[in-house]
C-alpha positions in Angstrom: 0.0 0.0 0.0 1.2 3.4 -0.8 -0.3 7.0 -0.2 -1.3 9.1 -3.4 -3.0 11.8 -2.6 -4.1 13.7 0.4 -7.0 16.4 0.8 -7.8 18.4 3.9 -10.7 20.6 4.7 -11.0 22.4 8.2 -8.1 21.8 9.9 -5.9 24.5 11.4 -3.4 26.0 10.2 -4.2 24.6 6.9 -8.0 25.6 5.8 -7.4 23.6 2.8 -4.9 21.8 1.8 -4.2 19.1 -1.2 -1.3 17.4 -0.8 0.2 15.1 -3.8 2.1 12.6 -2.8 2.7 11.0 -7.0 5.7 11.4 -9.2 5.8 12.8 -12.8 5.2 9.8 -13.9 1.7 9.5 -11.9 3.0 6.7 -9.4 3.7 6.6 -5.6 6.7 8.5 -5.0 9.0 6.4 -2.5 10.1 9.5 -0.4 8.4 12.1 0.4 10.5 15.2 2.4 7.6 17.6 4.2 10.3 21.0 5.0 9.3 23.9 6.6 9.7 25.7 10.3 8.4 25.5 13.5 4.2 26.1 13.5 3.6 25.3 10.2 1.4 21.7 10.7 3.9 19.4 9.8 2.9 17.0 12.4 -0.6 17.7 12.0 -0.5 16.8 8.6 1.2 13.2 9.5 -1.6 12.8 12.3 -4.1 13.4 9.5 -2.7 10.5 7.3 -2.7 8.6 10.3 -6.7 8.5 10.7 -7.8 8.6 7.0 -6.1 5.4 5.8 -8.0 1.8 5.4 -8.7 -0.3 8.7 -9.0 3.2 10.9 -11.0 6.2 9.7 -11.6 8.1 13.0 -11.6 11.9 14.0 -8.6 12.2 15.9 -9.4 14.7 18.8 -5.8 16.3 18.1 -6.8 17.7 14.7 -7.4 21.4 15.7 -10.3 22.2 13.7 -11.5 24.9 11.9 -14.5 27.3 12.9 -16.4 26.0 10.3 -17.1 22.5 11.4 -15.3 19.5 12.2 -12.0 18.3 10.0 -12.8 16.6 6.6 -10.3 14.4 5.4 -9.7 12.2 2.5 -6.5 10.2 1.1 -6.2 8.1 -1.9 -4.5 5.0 -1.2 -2.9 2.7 -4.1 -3.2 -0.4 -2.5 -0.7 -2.5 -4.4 0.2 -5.9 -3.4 -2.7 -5.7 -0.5 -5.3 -6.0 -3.6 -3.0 -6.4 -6.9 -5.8 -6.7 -9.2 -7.1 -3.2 -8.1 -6.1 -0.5 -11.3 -7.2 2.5 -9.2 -6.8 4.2 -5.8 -9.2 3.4 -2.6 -10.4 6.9 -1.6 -11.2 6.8 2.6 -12.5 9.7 4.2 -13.4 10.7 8.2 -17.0 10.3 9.4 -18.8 13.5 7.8 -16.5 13.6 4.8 -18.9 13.7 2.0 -17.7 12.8 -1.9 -19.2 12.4 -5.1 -20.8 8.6 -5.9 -20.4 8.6 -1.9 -22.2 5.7 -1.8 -19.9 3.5 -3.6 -17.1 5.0 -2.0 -18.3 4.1 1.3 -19.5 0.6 0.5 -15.5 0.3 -0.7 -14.8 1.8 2.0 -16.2 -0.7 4.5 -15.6 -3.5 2.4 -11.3 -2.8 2.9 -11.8 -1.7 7.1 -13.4 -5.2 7.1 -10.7 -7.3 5.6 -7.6 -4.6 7.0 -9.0 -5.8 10.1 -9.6 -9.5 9.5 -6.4 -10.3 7.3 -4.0 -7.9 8.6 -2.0 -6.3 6.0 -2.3 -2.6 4.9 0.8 -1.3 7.3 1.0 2.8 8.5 3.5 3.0 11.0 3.7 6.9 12.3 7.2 7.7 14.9 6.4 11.0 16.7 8.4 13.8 17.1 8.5 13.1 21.1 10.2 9.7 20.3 12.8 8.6 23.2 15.0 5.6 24.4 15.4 4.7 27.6 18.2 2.6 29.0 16.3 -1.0 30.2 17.2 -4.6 29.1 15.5 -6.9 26.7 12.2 -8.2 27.3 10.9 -10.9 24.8 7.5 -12.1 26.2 4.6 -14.0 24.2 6.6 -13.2 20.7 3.1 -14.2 18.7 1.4 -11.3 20.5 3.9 -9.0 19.5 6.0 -9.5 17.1 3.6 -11.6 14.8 0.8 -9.5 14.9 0.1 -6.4 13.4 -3.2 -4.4 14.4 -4.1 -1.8 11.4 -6.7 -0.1 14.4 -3.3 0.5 16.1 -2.7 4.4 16.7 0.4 6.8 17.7 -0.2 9.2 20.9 1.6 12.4 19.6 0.9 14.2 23.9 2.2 10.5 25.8 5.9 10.3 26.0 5.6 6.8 27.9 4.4 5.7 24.2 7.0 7.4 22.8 10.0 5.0 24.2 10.6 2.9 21.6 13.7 0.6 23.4 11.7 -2.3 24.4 9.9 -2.6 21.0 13.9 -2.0 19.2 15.6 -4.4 21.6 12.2 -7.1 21.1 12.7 -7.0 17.4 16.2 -7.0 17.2 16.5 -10.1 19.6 13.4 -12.2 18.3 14.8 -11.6 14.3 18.3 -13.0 15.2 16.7 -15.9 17.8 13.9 -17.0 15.7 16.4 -16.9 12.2 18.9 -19.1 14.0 16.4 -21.8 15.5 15.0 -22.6 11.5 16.4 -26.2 10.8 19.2 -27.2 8.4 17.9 -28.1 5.3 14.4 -28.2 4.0 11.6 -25.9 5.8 9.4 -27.2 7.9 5.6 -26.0 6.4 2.5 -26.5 8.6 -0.9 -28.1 6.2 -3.0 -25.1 5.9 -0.6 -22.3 6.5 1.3 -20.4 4.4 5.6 -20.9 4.2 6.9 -18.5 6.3 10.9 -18.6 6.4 12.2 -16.2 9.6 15.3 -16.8 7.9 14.2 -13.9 6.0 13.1 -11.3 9.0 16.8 -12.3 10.1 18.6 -11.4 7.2 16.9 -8.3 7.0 17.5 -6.8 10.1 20.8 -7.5 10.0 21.5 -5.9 6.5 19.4 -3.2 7.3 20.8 -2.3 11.2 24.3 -2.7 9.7 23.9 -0.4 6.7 22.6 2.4 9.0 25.3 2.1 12.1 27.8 2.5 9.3 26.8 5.8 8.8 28.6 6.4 12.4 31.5 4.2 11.7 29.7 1.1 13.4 28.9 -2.7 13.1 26.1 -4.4 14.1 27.5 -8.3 15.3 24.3 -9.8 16.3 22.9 -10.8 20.1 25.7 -11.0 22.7 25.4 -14.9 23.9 25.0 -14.6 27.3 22.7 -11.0 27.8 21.0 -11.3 24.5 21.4 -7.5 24.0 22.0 -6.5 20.5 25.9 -5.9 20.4 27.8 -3.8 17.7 31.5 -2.8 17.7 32.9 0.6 17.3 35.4 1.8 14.8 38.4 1.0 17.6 37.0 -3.1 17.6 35.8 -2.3 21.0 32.4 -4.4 21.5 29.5 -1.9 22.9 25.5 -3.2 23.5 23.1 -1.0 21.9 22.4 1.5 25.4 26.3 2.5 24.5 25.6 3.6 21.4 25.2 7.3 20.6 21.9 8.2 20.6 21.8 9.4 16.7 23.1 6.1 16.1 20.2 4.4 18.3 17.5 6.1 16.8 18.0 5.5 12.9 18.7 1.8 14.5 15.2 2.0 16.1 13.7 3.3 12.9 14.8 0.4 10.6 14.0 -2.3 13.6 10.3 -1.3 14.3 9.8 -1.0 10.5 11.1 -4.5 10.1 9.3 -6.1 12.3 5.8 -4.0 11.5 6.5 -5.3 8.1 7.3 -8.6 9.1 4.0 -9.3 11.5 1.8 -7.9 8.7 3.3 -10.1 5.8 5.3 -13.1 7.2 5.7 -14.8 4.0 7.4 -11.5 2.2 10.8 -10.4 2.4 10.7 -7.5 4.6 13.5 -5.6 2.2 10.6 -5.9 -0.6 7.3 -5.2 1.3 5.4 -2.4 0.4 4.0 -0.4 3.7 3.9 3.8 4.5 6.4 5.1 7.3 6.0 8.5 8.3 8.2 10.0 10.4 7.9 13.2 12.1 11.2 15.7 12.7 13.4 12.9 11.1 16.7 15.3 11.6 16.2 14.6 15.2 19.4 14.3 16.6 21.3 13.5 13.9 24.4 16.0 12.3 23.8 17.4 8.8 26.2 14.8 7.5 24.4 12.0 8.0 21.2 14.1 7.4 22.4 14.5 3.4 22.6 10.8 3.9 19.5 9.7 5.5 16.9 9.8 2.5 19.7 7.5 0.5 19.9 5.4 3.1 16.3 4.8 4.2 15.3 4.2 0.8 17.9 1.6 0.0 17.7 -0.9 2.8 13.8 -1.2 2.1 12.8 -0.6 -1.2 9.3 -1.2 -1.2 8.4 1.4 2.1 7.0 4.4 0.9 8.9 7.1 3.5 6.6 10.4 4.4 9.5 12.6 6.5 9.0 16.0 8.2 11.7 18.4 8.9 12.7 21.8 9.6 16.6 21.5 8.5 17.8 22.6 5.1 20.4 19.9 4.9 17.7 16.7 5.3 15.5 18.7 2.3 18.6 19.4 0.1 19.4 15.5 -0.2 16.1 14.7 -1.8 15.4 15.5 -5.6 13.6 18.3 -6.5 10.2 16.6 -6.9 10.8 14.6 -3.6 10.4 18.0 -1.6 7.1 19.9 -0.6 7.4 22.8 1.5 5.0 24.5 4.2 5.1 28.1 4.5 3.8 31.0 6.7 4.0 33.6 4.3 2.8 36.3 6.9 1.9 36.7 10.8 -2.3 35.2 10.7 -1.7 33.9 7.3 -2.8 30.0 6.7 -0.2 27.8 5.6 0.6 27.5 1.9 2.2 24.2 0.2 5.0 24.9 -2.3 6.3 22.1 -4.9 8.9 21.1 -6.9 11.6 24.1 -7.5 9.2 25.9 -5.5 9.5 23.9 -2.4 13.7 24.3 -2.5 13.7 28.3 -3.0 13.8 30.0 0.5 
């Protein structure tokens, strides 16, 4: 599934906004970068993607509506190896959204909740802005609950830093894709009657390409689980061994980022490759902590150790927006104090 086009009616500080999310060419683009300062509705534009997309259409009570009414939202959503046979975009809106041939829309509509919700699939993940790692040990408890399960109805709490911690989930996927890919047998696959081949194998290989390729940007490796803790372990330019609460924190969070969209990927499609599988990641204030080097490097990166994500970023640094190509960039803009916000494109979006 991949995000096409967005439209928003009522919510503050837009008024009205259409977003396009295509390429010249009319398909998905892989990366989206969302630039522009502080105030400007970046994250309220993610939060909006979040509740219009298929398996959850609700009105989230932090859209800041207009005086008009409540928000009205609607994305178009190419849903791509969820329904292959499909030629065109599923259109959902919010409750009160009304479209033209609404009725069809909304018998569509319920048709994909119902089997988002029954067959899993359709993957949004959304990382705040308030995201944070604490320092606690790895936890793996009841790995089908959690790591083998995906819940499309699932939601992000932008206000609740508790939610925000993302160590346990990291640490949980990093130790159950390394665990679970060494336990397969030697030889031929075991495959259950009834169920569909699913090779961990797979999960483990790519976690481990993926972690590796982005601690390298810091002059890291990733080694695997250290044998007697079963904390992920990596080494430091100087050979010294370090677990992954010694790492610096710029380093741990673009390892958190690639981890929790592993596994996401991996409990909604088991029998996929996770390196292949298509799924939306939005990530708000992606520059977070990290120096403008690797920030001219990040888009590369991102898009290279999973090439079927679509990547929504927000950010307020020039160096993150400069590393995308021109049609990769949109840009929010104040143009005056009590003016709505504005969306500039293309060669547009890059002239400040």
């Amino acid at each position: 599934m991949r995000l096409v086009h967005a439209t928003l009616r009522g919510v503050v500080p837009f008024g009205e906004l259409d977003v396009d999310f295509r390429d010249p060419h009319g398909d998905p683009r892989s990366v989206t970068v969302v630039h522009g300062g502080a105030g400007v509705g970046k994250t309220m534009l993610l939060n909006a993607l979040a509740c219009t997309r298929p398996g959850n259409t609700t009105v989230a009570t932090s859209l800041c509506a207009a005086e008009d009414g409540p928000p009205r939202l609607a994305c178009a959503w190419h849903l791509g190896e969820d329904e292959p046979t499909r030629p065109h975009p599923l259109v959902v809106c919010t409750p009160g959204t009304a479209l033209d041939d609404d009725a069809l829309r909304r018998r569509e509509q319920a048709l994909f909740d119902r089997r988002a919700r029954e067959q899993g699939g359709f993957v949004f993940l959304l990382l705040p802005a308030n995201r944070w790692l604490s320092r606690q040990a790895v936890s793996l408890h009841a790995p089908a609950r959690s790591m083998l399960r995906y819940d499309v109805r699932s939601t992000t709490a932008f206000d609740q830093g508790t939610s925000a911690d993302l160590t346990r989930e990291t640490k949980q996927a990093l130790a159950y894709a390394a665990i679970s890919s060494a336990l397969v047998p030697v030889g031929r696959l075991e495959v259950s009657e009834g169920h569909p081949r699913v090779d961990p194998r797979q999960l483990g290989s790519a976690m481990h390409e993926a972690v590796d390729t982005v601690v390298r940007l810091f002059g890291f490796v990733y080694e695997s689980l250290d044998p007697l803790s079963l904390e992920p372990r990596f080494s430091s330019p100087g050979g010294r061994r370090l677990p992954f609460d010694a790492l610096p924190t710029r380093a741990r969070h673009l390892v958190a980022i690639v981890a929790i969209t592993i596994k996401t990927l991996w409990a909604a499609y088991p029998t996929v490759d996770p390196r292949t599988a298509e799924g939306v990641v939005a990530i708000d204030d992606a520059d977070l902590h990290q120096d403008p080097t690797v920030q001219l490097e990040l888009v590369r990166t991102l898009r290279t150790v999973l090439l079927g994500v679509q990547w929504i970023v927000t950010t307020s640094s020039a160096h993150l927006a400069a590393a995308a190509a021109p049609g990769e960039v949109i840009a929010l803009r104040r143009m005056s104090e009590g003016d709505r916000v504005s969306l500039f494109v293309d060669h547009q979006a890059r002239t400040h």
